[in-house]
C-alpha positions, -999 to 999 in steps of 0.1 A, spaced: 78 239 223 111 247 199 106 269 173 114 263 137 125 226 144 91 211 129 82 204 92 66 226 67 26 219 71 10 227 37 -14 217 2 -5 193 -14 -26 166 -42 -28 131 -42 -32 111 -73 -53 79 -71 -46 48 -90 -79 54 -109 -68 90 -123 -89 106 -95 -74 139 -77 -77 152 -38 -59 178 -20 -51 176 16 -21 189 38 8 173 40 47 175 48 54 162 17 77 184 -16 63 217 -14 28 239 -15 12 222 -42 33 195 -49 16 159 -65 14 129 -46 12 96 -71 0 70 -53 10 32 -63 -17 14 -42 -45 29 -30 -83 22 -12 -99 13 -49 -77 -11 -62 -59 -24 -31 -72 -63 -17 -73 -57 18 -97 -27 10 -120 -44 -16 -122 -79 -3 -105 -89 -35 -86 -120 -34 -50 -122 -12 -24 -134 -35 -1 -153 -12 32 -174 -24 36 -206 -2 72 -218 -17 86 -226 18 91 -260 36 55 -265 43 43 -265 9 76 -290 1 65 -314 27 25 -316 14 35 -316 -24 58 -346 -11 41 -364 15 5 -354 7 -12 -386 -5 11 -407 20 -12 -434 37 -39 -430 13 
């Protein structure tokens, strides 16, 4: 293996959404740089079962809101 052609391995903390702190190695910043994390295990919806939140604006959605109730 080269030497000196991989990544500096080392600490580093990660920030939950909820305010909640862990540490963990990392090739991210530097020794003991923080990780802020935007979307996380806790509040995240394919994690918590919460609801998808899906925007249907293409042609289907044009063709039902338009031909829907056709032949009823």
């Amino acid at each position: 293996m080269k030497k000196d052609i991989h990544p500096d391995y080392h600490m580093i903390t990660v920030t939950l959404t909820d305010g909640s702190t862990f540490q963990t190695r990392s090739t991210y910043g530097k020794e003991g740089a923080t990780l802020n994390l935007d979307i996380d295990p806790s509040s995240h919806p394919a994690w918590t079962g919460g609801p998808a939140k899906l925007s249907d604006k293409g042609r289907v959605s044009k063709f039902k809101s338009k031909f829907g109730n056709f032949g009823l």
